[in-house]
Each structure stands twice: as C-alpha cells, then as structure tokens.
C-alpha positions as CSV (number, residue, x, y, z in Angstrom):
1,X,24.2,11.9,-71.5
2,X,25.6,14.8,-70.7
3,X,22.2,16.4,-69.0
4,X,22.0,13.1,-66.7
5,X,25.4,14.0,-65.9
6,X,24.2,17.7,-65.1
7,X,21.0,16.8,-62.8
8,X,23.2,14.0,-60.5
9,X,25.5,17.2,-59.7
10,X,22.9,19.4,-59.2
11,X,21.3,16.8,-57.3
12,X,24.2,16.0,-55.3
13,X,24.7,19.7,-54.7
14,X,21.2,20.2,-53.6
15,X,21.8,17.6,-51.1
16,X,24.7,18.9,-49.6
17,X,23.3,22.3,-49.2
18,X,21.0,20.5,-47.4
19,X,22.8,18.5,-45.0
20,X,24.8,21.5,-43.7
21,X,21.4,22.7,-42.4
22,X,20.1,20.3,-39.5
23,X,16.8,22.0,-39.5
24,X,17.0,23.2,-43.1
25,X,13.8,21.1,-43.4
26,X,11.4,22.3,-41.0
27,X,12.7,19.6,-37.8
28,X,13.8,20.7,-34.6
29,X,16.4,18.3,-32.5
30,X,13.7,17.6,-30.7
31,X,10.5,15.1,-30.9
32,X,8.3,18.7,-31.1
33,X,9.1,18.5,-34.6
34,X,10.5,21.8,-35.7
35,X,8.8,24.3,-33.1
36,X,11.2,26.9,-32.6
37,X,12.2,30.9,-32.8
38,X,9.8,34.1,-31.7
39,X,7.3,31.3,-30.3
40,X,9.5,30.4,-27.8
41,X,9.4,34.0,-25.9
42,X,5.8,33.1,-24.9
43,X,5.8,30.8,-21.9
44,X,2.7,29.1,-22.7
45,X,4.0,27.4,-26.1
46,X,5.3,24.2,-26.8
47,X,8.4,26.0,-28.5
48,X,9.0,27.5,-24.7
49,X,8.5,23.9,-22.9
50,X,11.0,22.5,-25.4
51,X,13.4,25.5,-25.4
52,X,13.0,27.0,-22.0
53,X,11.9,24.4,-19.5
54,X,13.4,21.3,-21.5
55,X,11.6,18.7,-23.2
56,X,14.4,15.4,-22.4
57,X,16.0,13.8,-19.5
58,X,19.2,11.4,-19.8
59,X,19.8,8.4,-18.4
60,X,22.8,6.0,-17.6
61,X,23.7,3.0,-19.7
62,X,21.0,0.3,-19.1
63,X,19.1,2.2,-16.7
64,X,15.9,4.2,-16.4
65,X,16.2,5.6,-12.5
66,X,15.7,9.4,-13.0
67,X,18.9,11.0,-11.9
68,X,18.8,14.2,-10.1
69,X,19.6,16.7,-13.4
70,X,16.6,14.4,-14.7
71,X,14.3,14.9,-11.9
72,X,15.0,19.0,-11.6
73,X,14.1,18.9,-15.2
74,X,11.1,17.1,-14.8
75,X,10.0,19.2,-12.1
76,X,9.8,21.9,-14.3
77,X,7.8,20.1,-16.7
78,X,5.6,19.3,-14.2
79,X,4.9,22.8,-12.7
80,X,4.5,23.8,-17.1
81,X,2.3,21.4,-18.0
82,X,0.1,22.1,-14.3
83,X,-0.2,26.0,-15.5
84,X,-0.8,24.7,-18.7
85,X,-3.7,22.1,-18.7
86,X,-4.5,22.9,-22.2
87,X,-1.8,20.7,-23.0
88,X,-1.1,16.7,-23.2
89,X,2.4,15.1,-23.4
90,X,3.6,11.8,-25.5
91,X,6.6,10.6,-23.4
92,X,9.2,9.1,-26.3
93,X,11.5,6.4,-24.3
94,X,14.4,6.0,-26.5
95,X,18.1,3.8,-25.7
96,X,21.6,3.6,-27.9
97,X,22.3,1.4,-30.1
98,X,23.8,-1.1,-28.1
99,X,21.6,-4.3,-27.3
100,X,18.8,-6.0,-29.1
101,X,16.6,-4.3,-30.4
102,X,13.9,-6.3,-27.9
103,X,15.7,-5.1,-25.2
104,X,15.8,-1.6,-25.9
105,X,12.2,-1.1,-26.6
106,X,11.6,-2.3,-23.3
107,X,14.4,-0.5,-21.5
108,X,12.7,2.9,-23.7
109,X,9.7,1.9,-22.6
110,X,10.6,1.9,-18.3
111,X,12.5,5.4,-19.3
112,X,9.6,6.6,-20.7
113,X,7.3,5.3,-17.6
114,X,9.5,6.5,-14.8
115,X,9.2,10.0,-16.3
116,X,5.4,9.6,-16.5
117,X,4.9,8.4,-12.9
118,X,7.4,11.4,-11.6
119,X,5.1,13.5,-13.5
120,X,1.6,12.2,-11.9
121,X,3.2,12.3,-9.0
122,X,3.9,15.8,-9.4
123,X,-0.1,16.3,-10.0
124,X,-0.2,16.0,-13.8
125,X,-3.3,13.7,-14.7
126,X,-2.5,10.5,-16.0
127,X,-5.5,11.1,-19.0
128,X,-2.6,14.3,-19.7
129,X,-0.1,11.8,-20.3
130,X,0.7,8.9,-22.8
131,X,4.4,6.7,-23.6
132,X,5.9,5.4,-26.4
133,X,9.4,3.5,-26.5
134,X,11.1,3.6,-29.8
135,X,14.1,1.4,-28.4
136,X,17.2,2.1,-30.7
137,X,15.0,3.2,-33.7
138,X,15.7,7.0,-33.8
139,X,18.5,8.1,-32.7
140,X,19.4,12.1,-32.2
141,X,23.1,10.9,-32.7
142,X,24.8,8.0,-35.0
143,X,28.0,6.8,-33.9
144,X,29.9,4.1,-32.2
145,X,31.5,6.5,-29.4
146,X,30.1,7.1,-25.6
147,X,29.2,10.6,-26.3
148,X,26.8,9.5,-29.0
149,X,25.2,7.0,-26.7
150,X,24.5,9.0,-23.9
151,X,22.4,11.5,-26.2
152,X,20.4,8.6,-27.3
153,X,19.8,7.3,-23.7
154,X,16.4,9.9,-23.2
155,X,13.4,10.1,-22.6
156,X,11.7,12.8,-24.8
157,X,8.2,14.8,-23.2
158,X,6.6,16.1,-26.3
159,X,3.5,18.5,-25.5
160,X,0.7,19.1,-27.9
161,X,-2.8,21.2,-27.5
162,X,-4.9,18.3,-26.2
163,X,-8.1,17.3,-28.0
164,X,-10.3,19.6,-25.4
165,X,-8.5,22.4,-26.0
C-alpha cells in the first residue's frame, strides 16, 4: 500500500514538473512542432519562417478577410517561401470555441484558403501549397475569455522540405 501511495506522488510530481515547461516535451507553440533555438539564426529554416518571418495570422470573430497585420505577415511568407522553393506549406485554418463544431471547420477552412490564395497570388505555386481546417479542435489557448479566443482565431502556415527536395 504504501509503495502505490509513493509512485501516485512521484507520478503526480513528475507531471507537474512537467506542466511548468510548455515545451518541456519537444512542441513548439506552433504547428512546426517543436523547431526552435540556434536553427533559427539561419534564414533558410523552418525554425526562421516560424520565428522570424511568422508562421500565423489572426482573424476577427466569425471572419476570415485577412486584415492588414495579417496580410504584411503573409507577405513575408510569401517573399520566404519564393527564395525558398525547396519548401511546401500545410495551411492549418483553426476558430474558438464558440460555435458548432460544423461551423467552425468550415469558417477554419475559408481562414485557411484566403491565406493560400494571398499567397498564389503573391507567386507561390499552388502544388507548394495544401489546407487543412481543424475548426475548434486544437486550440493554442483554453478558456472562456476574449483573449483566449482571438489566439485561436488563426490560420497557421506550417513549412516542410517538400518531397523534391
């Protein structure tokens, strides 16, 4: 009895120690799961593009018109990914938890196609470029407050070495 007792407090401590570390496991904050550090200082990584240029845009409550912070940001993704055609992009479309969750894959999916057809139109190939709305499902924030929301409201341009490369 008394060694269960032990191993649910170590257990317990373990996780603690472990939730006062966002990225203790390896994950960024970002869809580029965990690229980070001295990769970031060279300006053709994915660790840059997510660090440097920026890999999300924001959008207002039911809405997926790029606002102007959004589209500066996206042009710098677009002039990235044009010196770096070794590169494709999955665009995440993601909302808050507010609405069905119907509606808010399909408001994650028109976030993640306006930032896609900003992008072609910027000159990035279309074959580059792929969505993927994941509504409500993963949020970067959980709670029932505005500033919560508006981190969820994003779309999220996650570059990988394409299969050419």
């Amino acid at each position: 009895m008394r060694s269960i007792s032990s191993s649910i407090v170590i257990a317990a401590a373990l996780a603690l120690s472990a939730c006062s570390n966002p990225s203790g496991m390896g994950w960024g904050s970002g869809g580029a799961g965990g690229i980070g550090g001295a990769a970031s200082s060279d300006p053709t990584s994915a660790a840059y593009f997510q660090e440097t240029v920026g890999d999300r845009v924001l959008f207002a409550v039911d809405e997926s018109t790029l606002s102007d912070t959004a589209r500066a940001t996206l042009e710098a993704q677009a002039q990235w990914l044009m010196s770096n055609p070794e590169y494709e992009a999955v665009i995440e479309g993601h909302a808050d938890e507010q609405g069905t969750r119907e509606y808010n894959l399909a408001l994650g999916a028109r976030r993640a196609s306006a930032v896609q057809e900003f992008l072609v139109a910027r000159g990035v190939s279309p074959a580059r470029l792929k969505t993927v709305s994941y509504g409500k499902e993963r949020p970067i924030e959980i709670c029932s407050v505005e500033a919560c929301y508006a981190k969820n409201r994003r779309a999220v341009t996650v570059v990988t070495a394409g299969l050419g490369s």
